[in-house]
VOGU-678191 format. One line per 8 residues: number of its first residue (from 0); their letters; for each residue x, z, y of C-alpha. Coordinates in nm, 4 decimals. Layout:
<recs>
NUM	a	X Z Y ~ ...
</recs>
This chain:
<recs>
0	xxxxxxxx	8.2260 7.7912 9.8540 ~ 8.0973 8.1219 9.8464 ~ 7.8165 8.2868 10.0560 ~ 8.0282 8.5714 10.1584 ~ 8.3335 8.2920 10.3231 ~ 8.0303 8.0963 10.4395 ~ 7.9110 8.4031 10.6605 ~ 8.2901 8.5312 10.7737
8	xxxxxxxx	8.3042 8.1958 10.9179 ~ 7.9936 8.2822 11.1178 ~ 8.1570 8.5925 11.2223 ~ 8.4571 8.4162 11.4043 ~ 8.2249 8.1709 11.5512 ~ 7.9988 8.4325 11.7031 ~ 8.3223 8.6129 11.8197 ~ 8.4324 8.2981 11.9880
16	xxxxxxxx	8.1097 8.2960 12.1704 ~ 8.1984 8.6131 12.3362 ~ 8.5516 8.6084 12.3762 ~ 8.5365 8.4130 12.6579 ~ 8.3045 8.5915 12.8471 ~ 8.2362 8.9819 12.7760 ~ 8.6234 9.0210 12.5505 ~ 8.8085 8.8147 12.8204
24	xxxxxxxx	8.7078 9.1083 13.0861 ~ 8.9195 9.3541 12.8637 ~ 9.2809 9.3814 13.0595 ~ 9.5307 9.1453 12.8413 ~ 9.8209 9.3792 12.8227 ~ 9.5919 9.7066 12.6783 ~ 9.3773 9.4703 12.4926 ~ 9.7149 9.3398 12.2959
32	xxxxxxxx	9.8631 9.6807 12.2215 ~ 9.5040 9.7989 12.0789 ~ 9.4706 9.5204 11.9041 ~ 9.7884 9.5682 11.7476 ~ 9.7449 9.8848 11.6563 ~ 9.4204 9.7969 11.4948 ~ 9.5419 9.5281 11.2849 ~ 9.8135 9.7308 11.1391
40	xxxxxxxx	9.5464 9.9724 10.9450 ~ 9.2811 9.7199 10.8985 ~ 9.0983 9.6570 10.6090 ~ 9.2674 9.3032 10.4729 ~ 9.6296 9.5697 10.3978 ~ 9.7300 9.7665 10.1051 ~ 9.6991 10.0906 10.1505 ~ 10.1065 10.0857 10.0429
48	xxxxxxxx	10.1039 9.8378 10.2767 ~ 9.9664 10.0555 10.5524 ~ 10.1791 10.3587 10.4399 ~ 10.5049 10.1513 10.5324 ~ 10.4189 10.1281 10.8864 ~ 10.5766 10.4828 10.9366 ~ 10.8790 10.3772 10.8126 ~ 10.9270 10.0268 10.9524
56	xxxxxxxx	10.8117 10.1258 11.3245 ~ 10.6216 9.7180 11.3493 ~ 10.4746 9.8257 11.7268 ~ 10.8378 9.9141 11.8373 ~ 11.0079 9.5938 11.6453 ~ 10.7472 9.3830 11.7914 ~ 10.7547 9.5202 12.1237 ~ 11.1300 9.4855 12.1380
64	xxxxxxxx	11.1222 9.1187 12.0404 ~ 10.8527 9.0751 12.3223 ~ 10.5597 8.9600 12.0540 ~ 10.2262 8.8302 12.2532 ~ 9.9294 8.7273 12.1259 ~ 10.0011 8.3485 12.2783 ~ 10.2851 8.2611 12.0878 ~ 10.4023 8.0126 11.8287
72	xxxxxxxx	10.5504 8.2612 11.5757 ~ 10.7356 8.1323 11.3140 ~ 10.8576 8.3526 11.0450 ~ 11.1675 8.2585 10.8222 ~ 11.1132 8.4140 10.4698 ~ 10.8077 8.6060 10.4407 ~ 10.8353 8.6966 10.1438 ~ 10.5695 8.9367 9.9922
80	xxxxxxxx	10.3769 8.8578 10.2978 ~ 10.4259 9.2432 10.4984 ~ 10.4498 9.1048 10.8538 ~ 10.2679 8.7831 10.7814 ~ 9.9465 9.0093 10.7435 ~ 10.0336 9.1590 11.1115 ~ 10.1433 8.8671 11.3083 ~ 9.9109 8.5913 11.1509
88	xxxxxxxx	9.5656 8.7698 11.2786 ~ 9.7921 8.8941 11.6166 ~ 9.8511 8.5528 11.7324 ~ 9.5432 8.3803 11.5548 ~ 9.3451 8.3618 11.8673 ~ 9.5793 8.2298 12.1626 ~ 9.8741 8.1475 11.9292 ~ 9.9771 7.9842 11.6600
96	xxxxxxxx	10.1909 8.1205 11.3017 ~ 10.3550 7.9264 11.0621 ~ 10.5760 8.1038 10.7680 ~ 10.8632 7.8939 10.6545 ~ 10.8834 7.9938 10.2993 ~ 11.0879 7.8512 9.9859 ~ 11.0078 7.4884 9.8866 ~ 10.7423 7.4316 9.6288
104	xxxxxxxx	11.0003 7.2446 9.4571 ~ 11.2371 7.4781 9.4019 ~ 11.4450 7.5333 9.0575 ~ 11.4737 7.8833 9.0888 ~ 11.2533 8.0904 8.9065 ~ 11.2468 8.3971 9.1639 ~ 11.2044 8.1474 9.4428 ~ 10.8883 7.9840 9.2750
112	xxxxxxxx	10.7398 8.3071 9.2017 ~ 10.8097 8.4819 9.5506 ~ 10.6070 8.1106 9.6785 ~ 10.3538 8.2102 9.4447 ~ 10.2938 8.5469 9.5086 ~ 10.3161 8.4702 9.8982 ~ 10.0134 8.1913 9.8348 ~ 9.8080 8.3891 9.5619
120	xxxxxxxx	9.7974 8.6482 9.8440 ~ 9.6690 8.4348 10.1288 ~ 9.3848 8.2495 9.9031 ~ 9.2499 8.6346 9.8931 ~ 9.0117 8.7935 10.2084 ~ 9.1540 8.6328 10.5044 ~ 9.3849 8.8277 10.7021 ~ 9.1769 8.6952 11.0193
128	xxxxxxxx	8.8405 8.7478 10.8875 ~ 8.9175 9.1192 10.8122 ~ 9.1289 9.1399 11.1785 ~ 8.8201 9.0380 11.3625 ~ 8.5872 9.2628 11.1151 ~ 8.8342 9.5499 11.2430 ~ 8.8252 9.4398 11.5912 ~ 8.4775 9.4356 11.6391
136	xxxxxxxx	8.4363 9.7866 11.4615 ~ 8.6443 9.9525 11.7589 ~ 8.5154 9.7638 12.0267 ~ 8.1058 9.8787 11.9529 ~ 8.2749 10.2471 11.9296 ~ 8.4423 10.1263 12.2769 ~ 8.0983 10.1483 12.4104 ~ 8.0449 10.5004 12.4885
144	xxxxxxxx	8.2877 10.4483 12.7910 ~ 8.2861 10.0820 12.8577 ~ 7.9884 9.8797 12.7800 ~ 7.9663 9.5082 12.8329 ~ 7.6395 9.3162 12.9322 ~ 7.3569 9.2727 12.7550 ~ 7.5191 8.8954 12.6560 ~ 7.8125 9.0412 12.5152
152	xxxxxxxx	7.6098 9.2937 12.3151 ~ 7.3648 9.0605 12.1821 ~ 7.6232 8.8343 12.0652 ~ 7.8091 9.1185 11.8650 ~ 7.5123 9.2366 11.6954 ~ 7.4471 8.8879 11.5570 ~ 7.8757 8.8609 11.4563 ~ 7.8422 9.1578 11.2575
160	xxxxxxxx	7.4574 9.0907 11.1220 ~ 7.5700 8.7895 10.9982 ~ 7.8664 8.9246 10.8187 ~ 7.6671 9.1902 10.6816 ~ 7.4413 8.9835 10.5039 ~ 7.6740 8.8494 10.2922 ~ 7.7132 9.1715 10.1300 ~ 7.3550 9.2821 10.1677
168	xxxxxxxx	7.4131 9.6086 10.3129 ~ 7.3173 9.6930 10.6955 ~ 7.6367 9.8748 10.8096 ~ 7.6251 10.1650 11.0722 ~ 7.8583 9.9769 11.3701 ~ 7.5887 9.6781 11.3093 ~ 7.2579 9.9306 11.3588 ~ 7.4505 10.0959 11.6686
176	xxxxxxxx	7.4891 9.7774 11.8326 ~ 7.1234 9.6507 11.7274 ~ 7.0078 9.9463 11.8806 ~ 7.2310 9.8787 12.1996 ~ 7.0789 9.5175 12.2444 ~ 6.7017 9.6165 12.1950 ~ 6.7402 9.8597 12.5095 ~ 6.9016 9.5708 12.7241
184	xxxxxxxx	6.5590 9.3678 12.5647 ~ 6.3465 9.2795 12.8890 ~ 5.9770 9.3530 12.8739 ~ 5.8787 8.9632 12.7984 ~ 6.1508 9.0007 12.4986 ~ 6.4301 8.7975 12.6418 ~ 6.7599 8.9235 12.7810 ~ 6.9740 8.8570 13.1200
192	xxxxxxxx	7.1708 8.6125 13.0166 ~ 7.5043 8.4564 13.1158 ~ 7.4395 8.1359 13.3936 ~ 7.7164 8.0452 13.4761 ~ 7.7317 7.6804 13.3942 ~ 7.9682 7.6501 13.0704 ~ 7.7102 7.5095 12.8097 ~ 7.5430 7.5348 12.5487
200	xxxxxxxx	7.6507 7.8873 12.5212 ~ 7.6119 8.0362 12.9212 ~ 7.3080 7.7889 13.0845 ~ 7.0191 7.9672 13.0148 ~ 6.8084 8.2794 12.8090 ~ 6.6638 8.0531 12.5026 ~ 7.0049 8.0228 12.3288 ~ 7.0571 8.4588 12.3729
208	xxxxxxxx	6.7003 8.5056 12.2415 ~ 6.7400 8.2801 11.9419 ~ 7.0625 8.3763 11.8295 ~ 6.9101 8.7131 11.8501 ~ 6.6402 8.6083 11.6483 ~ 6.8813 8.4452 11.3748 ~ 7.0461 8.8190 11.3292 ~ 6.7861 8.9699 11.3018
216	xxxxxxxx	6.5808 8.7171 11.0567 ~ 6.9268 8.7562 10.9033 ~ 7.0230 9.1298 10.8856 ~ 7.0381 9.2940 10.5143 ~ 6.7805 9.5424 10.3833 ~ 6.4641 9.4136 10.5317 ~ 6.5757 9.4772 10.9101 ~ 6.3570 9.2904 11.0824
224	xxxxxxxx	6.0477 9.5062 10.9652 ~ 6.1878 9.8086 11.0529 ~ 6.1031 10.0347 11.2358 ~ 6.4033 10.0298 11.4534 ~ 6.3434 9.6246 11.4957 ~ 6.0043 9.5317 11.4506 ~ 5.9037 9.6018 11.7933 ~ 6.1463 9.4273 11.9662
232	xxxxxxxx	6.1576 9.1189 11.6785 ~ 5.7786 9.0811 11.7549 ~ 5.8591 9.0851 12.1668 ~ 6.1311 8.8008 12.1279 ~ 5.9603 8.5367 11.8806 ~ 5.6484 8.5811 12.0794 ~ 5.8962 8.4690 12.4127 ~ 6.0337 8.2145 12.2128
240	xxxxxxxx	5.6599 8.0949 12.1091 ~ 5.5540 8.1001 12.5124 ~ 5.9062 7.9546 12.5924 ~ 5.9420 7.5722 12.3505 ~ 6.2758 7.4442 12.3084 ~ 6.3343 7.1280 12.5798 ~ 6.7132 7.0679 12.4526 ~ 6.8395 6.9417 12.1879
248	xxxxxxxx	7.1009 7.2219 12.1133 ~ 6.7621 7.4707 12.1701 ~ 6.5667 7.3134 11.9320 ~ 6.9041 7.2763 11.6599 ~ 6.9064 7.6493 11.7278 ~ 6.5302 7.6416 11.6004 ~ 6.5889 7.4681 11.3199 ~ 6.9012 7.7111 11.2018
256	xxxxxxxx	6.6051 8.0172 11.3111 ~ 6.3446 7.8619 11.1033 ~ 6.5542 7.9468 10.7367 ~ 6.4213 8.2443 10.7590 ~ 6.2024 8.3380 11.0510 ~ 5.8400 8.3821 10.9867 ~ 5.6766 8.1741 11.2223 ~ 5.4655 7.9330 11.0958
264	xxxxxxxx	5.4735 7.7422 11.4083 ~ 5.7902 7.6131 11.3369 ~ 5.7358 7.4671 11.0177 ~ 5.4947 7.2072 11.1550 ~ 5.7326 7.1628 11.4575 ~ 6.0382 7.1203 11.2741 ~ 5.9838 6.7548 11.1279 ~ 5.9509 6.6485 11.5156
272	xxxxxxxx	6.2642 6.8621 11.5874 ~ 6.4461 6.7329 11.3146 ~ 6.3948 6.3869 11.4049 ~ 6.4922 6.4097 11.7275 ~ 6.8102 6.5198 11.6297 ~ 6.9041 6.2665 11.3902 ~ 6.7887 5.9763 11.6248 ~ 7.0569 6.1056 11.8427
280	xxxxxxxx	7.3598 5.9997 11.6117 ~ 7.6451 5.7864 11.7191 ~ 7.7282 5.4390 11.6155 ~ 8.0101 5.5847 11.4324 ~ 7.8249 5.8539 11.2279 ~ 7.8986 6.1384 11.4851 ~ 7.6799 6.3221 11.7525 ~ 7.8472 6.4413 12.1124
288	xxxxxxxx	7.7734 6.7655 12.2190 ~ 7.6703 6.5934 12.5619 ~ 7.3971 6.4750 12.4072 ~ 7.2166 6.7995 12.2963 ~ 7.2213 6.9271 12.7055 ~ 7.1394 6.8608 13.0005 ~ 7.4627 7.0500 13.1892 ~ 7.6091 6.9388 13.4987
296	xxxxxxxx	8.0089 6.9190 13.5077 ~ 8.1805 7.1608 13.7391 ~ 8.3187 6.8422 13.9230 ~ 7.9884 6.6175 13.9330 ~ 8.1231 6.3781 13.7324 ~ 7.8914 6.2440 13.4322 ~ 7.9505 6.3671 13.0793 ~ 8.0404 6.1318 12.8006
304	xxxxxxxx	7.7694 6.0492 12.5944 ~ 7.8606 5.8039 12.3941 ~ 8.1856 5.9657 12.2137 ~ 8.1218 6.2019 11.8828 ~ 8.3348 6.5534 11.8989 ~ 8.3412 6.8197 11.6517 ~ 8.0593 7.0223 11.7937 ~ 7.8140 6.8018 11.8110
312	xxxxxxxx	7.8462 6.6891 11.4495 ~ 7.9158 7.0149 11.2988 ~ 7.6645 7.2029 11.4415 ~ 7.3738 6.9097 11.3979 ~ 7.4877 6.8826 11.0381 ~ 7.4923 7.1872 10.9845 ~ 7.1662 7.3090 11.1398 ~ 6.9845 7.0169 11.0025
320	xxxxxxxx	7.0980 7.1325 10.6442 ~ 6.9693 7.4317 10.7321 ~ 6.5963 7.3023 10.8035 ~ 6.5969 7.1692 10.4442 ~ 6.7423 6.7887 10.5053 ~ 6.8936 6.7232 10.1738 ~ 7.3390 6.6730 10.1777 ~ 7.2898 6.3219 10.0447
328	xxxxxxxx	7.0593 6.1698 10.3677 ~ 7.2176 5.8691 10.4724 ~ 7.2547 6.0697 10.8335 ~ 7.4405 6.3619 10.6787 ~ 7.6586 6.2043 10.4269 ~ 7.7344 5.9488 10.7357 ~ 7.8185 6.2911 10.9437 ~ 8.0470 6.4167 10.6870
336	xxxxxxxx	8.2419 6.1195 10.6619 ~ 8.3081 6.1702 11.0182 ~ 8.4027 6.5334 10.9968 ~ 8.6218 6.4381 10.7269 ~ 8.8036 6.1293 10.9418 ~ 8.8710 6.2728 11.2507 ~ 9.0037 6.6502 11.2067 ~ 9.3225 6.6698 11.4507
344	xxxxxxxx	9.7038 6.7401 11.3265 ~ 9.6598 7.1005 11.4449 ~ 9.3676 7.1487 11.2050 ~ 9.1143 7.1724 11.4916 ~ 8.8273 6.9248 11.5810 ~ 8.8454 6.8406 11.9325 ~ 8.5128 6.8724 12.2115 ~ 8.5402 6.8041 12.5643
352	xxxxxxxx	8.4395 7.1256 12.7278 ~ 8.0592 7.0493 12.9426 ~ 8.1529 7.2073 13.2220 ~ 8.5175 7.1471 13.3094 ~ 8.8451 6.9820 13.1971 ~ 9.0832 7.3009 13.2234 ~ 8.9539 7.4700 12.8961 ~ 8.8391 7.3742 12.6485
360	xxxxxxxx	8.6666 7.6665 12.4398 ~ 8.3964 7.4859 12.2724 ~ 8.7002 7.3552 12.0587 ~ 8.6665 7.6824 11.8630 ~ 8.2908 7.6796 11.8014 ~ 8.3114 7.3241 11.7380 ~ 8.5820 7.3357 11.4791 ~ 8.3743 7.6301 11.2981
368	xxxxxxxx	8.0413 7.4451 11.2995 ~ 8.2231 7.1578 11.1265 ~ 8.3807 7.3912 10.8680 ~ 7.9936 7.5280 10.7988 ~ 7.8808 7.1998 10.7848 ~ 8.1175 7.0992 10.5311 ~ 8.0415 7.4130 10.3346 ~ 7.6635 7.3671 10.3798
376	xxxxxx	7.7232 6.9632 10.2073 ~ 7.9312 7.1429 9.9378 ~ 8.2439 6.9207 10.0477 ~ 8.4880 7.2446 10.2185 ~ 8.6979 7.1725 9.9029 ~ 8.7135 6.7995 9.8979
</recs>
């Protein structure tokens, strides 16, 4: 798999990690129009593709049919693909699309080759990948009226870091929203984060620093000695030296940060850190996300500990790869194996939310981190 799909799945994971906080303040019914609207000239269409929306009115056909974002869409013939690339990103958060197309068996020779042409374009940049690129271009230039706190900006930075590194060039959106984050920086170099129970994500300041930290250490064309970062890079790894990791998921988070940070400190931590993690695996080859916290459940009734969820592997896998544990260890070919037996019907890899049982966002993180973990053990494709 290639670096560039590697880091695009980053992208929707760090959106996911704002979209229920900072996104989900955004009124639904403007939020779904814009968002419309912004898919219909993004980046993953033609521009023929784009010049057709004149013509073919999609807003108005859509609105008539009463499209939301939280629908099961299925589209009956879909062809060369022109609506698939609007309604497959519209409904790929909340909703669900599935394009009922001509069999694969088919004797006809147009019908094979409309199939064809239909897959050939879908194996190109994802339609979602380039949708969420798009959507987090307007929503940074939605700043200069409505800006969202300094979680939500921190977290957007490090999306669109991430995805910039994959093509080595720092773009302008990504510098405007750096620059947006280091003024929300506190003096010690941490940030007010989100407390408000729903781990690992919204507990407590070390996960906004480090993921912070990670962008930066991350961002294209030597960012993190700039002159626009270096002050505010030095303030937060100095916090994050005063301030050790006491979770699990904190010191995974480490681990990912030590690729590429320049603290020395962590090298002759990360062994210890490192082991911890792996003696935490499950008699069945998977680690529970319950495992890596220590967050109380809205209800006050105990987490489950000993049950392995897509989370927990994927993101200990995939952080552990990251610190330099080779893909054949017994622990992470044993993790992989797991991944591999226990994806869902829907495609998805099911956690247990840590805080309550009425959502379960950490589904979507979860589900990414095993996807990166499988990329990460060369075994996306397999």
């Amino acid at each position: 798999m290639k670096k560039t799909d590697i880091t695009r799945i980053l992208v929707t994971l760090a959106f996911m990690l704002t979209s229920w906080s900072t996104l989900g303040q955004i009124n639904g019914q403007e939020n779904s129009a814009q968002t419309l609207s912004q898919i219909l000239i993004g980046d993953h269409r033609t521009p023929e593709n784009i010049a057709r929306n004149a013509s073919r009115n999609p807003i108005e056909t859509l609105e008539f049919f009463g499209l939301k974002p939280d629908m099961t869409l299925i589209e009956i013939g879909p062809s060369g693909a022109w609506y698939t690339e609007i309604l497959a990103p519209y409904v790929s958060e909340s909703g669900r699309y599935y394009g009922a197309h001509f069999s694969p068996n088919s004797t006809n020779n147009f019908q094979r080759r409309n199939l064809e042409n239909f897959e050939a374009k879908l194996k190109g940049d994802p339609a979602p990948h380039a949708a969420v690129r798009n959507f987090f271009e307007h929503y940074v230039a939605g700043w200069k009226s409505k800006k969202p706190g300094p979680h939500g900006v921190v977290a957007t930075a490090a999306a669109l870091a991430l995805d910039d590194a994959a093509k080595g060039k720092l773009s302008e959106t990504t510098l405007n929203a750096f620059t947006e984050a280091w003024k929300t920086q506190r003096e010690d170099g941490s940030w007010d984060w989100l407390k408000c129970g729903w781990g690992p994500y919204e507990s407590d300041d070390h996960y906004g620093v480090t993921l912070a930290a990670i962008a930066v250490a991350n961002a294209p064309e030597k960012y993190s000695i700039s002159k626009a970062a270096k002050y505010g890079f030095d303030k937060l790894l100095n916090w994050l030296k005063q301030n050790e990791p006491k979770l699990a998921h904190q010191k995974g988070m480490m681990l990912w940060l030590s690729e590429t940070a320049p603290q020395s400190s962590l090298k002759e931590q990360k062994a210890r850190w490192q082991k911890e993690l792996l003696n935490l695996q499950q008699k069945d080859g998977g680690w529970a996300i319950a495992t890596l916290g220590d967050w109380k459940r809205a209800d006050n009734t105990s987490q489950i500990l000993d049950q392995s969820d897509g989370y927990g592997t994927g993101f200990v896998v995939f952080v552990l790869r990251k610190s330099g544990i080779a893909a054949d260890h017994p622990s992470i070919m044993r993790g992989i194996q797991w991944i591999k037996s226990n994806q869902r019907e829907s495609g998805r890899w099911f956690t247990r939310s840590t805080y309550n049982d009425k959502h379960h966002f950490i589904t979507h993180a979860g589900t990414t981190f095993t996807l990166l973990a499988l990329a990460e053990c060369n075994q996306l494709e397999n």
